[in-house]
N, C-alpha and C positions, 0 to 999 in steps of 0.2 A: 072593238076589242084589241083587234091587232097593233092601233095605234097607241091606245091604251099601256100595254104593255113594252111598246119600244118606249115611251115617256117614262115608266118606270125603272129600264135598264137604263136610260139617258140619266136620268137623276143618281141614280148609283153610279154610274160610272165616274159621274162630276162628281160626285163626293169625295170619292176618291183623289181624283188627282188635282180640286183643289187643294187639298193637303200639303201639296207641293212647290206650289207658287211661292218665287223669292225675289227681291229686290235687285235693279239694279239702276246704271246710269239715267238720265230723262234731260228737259228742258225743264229746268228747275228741280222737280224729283218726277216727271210724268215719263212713262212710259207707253208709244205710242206706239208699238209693234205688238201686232194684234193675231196677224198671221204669216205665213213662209213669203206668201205674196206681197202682205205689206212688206217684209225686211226687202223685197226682191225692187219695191216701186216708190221705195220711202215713204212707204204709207201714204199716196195717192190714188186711193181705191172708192173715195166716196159715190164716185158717181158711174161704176162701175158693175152694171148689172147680166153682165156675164158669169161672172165666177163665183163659186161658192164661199170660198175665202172671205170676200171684201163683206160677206152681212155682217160681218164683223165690226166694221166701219159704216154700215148703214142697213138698217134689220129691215128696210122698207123693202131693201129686196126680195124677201122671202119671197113675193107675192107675185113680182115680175118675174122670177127665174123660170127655166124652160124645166120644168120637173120630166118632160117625157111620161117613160112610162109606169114612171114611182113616186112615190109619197115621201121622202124621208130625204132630210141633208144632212152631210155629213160632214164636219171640217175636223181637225184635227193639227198641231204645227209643235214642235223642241225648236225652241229657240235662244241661244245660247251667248251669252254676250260676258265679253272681257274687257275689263275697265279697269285704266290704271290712274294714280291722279297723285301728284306730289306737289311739295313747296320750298322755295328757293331764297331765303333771309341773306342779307347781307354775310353772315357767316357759314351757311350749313344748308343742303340742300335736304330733303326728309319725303320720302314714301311714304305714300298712305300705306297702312297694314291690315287693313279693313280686307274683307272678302274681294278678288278680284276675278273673278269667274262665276256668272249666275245661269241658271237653270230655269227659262220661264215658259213655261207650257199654256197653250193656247186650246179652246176646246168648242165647237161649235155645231149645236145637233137643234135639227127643226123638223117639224112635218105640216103637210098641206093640209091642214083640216077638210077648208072644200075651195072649190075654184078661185074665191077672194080670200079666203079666211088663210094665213098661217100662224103658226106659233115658234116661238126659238127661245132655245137657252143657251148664252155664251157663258164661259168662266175664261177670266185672262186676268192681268196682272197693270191696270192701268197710271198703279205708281209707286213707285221705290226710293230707295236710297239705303246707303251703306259708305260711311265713312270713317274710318278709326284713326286718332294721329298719335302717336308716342309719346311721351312724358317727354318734355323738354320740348317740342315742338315747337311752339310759341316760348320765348324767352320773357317774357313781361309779366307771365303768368308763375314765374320763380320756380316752375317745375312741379311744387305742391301744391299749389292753388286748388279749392276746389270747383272754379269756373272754369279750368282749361280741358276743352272740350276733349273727351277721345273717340269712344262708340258713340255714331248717331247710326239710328237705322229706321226705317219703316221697311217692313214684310207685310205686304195686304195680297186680297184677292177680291173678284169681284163678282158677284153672282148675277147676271143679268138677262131676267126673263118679258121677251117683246110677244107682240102680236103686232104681223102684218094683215093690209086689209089692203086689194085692189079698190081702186075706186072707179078706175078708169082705163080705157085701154092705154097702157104706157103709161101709170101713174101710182101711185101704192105710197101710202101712210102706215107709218107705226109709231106703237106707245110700248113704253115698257116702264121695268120697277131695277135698281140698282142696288143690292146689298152688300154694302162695301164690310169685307171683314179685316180690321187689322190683327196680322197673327203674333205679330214680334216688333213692340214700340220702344226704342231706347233714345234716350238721349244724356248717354252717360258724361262724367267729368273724370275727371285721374284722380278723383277724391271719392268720387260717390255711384254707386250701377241706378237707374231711373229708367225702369223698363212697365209697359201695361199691354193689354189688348184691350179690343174694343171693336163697334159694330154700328154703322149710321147707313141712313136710306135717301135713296133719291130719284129721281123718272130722268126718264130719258125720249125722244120724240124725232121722228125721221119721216125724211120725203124721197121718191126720186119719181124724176119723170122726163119722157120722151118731150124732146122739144122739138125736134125732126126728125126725119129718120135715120140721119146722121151722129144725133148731138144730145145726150140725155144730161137731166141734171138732178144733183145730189145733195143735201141736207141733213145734217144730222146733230142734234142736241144733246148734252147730259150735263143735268145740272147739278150744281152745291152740291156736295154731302157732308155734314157736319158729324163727325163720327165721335163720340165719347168715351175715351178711356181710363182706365183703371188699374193700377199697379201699385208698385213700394217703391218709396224712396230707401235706399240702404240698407232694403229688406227686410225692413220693418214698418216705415213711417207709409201710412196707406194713402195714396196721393190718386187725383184726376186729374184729366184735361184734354181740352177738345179740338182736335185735330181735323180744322177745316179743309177740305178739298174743291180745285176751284172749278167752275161751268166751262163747258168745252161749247164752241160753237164752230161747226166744220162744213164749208159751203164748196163744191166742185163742178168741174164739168168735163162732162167723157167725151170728145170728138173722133169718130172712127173717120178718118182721111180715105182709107182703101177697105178692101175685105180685110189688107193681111197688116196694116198699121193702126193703134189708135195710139191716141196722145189724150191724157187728162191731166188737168191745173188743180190745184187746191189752193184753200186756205182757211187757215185755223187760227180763230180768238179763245185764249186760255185765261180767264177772268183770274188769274193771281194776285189781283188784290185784298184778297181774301185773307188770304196767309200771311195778316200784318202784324201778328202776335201769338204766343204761344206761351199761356198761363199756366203752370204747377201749383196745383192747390191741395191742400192736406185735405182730404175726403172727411174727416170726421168734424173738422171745426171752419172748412171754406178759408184757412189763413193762407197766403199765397207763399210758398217757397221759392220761387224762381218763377221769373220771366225773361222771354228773348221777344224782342223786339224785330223783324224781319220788313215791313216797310215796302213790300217786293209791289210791282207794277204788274198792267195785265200786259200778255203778250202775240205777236202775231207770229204764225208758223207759215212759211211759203214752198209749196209742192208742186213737183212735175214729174211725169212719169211717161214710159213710152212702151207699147206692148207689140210686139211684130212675130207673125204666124208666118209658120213655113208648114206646111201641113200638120203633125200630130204633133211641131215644135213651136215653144213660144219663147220667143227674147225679152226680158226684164230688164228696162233700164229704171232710177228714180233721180230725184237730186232734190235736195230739200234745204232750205235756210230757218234757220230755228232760233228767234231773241233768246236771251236771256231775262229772267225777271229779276233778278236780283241786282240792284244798284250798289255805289259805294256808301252812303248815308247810313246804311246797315249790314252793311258785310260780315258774315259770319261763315270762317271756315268750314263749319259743319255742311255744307252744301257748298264746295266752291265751282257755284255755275259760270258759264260763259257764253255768248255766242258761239254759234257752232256751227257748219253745213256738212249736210248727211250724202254718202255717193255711193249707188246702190245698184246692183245687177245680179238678174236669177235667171232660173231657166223650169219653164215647164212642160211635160209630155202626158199627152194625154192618148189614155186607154180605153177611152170610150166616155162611160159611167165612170170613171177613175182615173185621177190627177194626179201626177205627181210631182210637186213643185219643191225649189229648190232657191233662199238667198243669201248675199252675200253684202253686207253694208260695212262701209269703211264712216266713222267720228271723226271731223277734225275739230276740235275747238282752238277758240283763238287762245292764247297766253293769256292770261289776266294779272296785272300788277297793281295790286291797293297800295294807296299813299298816302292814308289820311291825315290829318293835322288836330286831330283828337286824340288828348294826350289818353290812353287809359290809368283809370286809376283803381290801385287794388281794391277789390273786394265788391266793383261796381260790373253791371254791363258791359260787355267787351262787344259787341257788334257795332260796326260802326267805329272803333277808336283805332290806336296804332297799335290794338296787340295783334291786331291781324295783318300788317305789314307786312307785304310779302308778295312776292311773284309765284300765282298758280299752276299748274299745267293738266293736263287730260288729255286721253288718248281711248276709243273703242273701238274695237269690231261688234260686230252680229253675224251670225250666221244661224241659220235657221232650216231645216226641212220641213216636207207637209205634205198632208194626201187629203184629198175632196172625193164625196160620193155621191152618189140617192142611189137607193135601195128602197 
């Protein structure tokens, strides 16, 4: 009964403050900062079965953690991130105006059902974007065009309910179900607003396991979600389209060197091949109003992190390189991604039963300047031609707090 009952403040709780969950920068549009600890390790926690934080990154832990002498985890992380991003034309340099300040709350409650068995519900924020550019921005587009893009945004959240199961001593599997909610879809033009919500499902599957007594390792899958939405074009014309999201595959390994040092690798394939078009179709008769063409490639994320105990203290370092998926063949501002590498340091103290962690992630991405030799031409597709001509730039921080329990 007692467990019972924490399940049902846990799910009210999430109700709540999925509500709140808002887009912001990614490797493409993905957001990989899950908790205080990932901003603190650049998100190289998969194979990390110490902390409560990281089943965020891999739910198999429920089942190996040291629960002591309670039933219930706790995670909880504000994590706050500022992104700025502008474009530099032969004549005019231009700020995005879009949101530059996001609020993404991270949320993570599980309990041991019995010695193998656990259960966990995450809510986080696994991908965003937000970009708005001002009339005149692109000059190709004569200012009124109704292709020249302004608001693009995705606003989602994700509901992700696992079951871990020990199998073995130093070994633990989980399954779980992903319900992606988009809250807030635009992909507006400085002629027309083209906003929907919408809601797709997908699983998710994880490993970790003791390889020595030194050296565990870590696994963790989520596949496809093909989410379908539904809104107005111009606030009247009732339009669909299906906004695919692409499989993550994330393979690590934890190496504890001393009691007070460990060091863990990651890497991560992000199947963006997926996201190679994005169809607007009128909902009542299937005739297609728009297409963009996107083309994108899949990509690999490289992690490294470093953890060092001084008694009730822990030092956070991370450092991260992160592709780009998006090529020039199909360039389109509305996402102008780059290569990037992520440089990360947090600090954690621990109360016992009770964490509290603290990080601190510096973005640099490279410059990016398109040069294409595709002339555009009015009234046609613009990704890929020279209306997007132009040297990019981006810039973020993260900074994040957070507390870990059981109870």
């Amino acid at each position: 009964m007692k467990k019972t009952k924490f399940l049902i403040r846990t799910l009210c709780c999430a109700s709540v403050i999925a509500c709140h969950f808002s887009s912001a920068y990614a490797n493409g549009f993905r957001l990989p900062e899950y908790s205080s600890a990932g901003v603190a390790t650049a998100n190289a926690l998969v194979a990390d079965a110490s902390r409560i934080s990281a089943v965020a990154y891999n739910p198999a832990i429920m089942s190996l953690y040291n629960y002591k002498d309670n039933n219930n985890l706790f995670s909880a992380s504000y994590i706050n991130v500022n992104y700025e991003t502008e474009v530099s034309t032969s004549s005019q340099t231009t700020q995005g105006t879009g949101q530059s300040s996001f609020d993404v709350p991270g949320l993570f409650v599980g309990t041991q059902i019995s010695e193998q068995l656990s259960f966990g519900l995450l809510l986080h924020s696994p991908f965003g974007l937000e970009t708005d550019w001002p009339t005149g921005t692109f000059s190709a587009f004569g200012g009124t065009q109704s292709l020249e893009p302004s608001l693009s945004r995705i606003k989602m959240y994700n509901a992700n309910f696992n079951f871990s199961y020990k199998v073995a001593s130093g070994t633990a599997i989980a399954l779980g179900i992903n319900q992606y909610h988009l809250l807030d879809l635009r992909f507006n033009t400085q002629a027309t607003e083209i906003k929907g919500t919408g809601t797709g499902y997908g699983w998710n599957a994880a490993l970790i396991t003791q390889v020595t007594p030194n050296t565990t390792f870590g696994l963790s899958y989520r596949s496809t979600v093909q989410a379908l939405a539904t809104g107005t074009a111009a606030g009247v014309l009732p339009i669909e389209l299906e906004v695919t999201f692409p499989e993550m595959l994330t393979l690590g390994l934890n190496i504890a060197f001393t009691d007070a040092l460990n060091l863990e690798f990651d890497i991560e394939h992000t199947g963006w091949h997926v996201f190679d078009k994005l169809e607007i179709n009128n909902r009542t008769n299937g005739a297609n109003v728009t297409t963009s063409t996107n083309n994108w490639k899949d990509t690999l994320t490289y992690r490294t992190s470093a953890q060092y105990q001084i008694n009730k203290h822990q030092l956070l370092f991370g450092y991260a390189y992160d592709e780009t998926p998006q090529g020039d063949s199909k360039y389109s501002a509305r996402i102008p991604d780059a290569d990037r590498q992520l440089f990360s340091i947090g600090y954690q103290y621990d109360f016992g039963n009770f964490q509290f962690e603290t990080g601190l992630m510096l973005v640099k991405f490279n410059n990016r300047t398109v040069n294409s030799s595709t002339t555009y031409v009015a009234g046609s597709e613009a990704n890929g031609t020279s209306a997007y001509n132009s040297t990019y730039r981006s810039s973020a921080t993260v900074l994040s707090v957070g507390i870990n329990t059981t109870f």
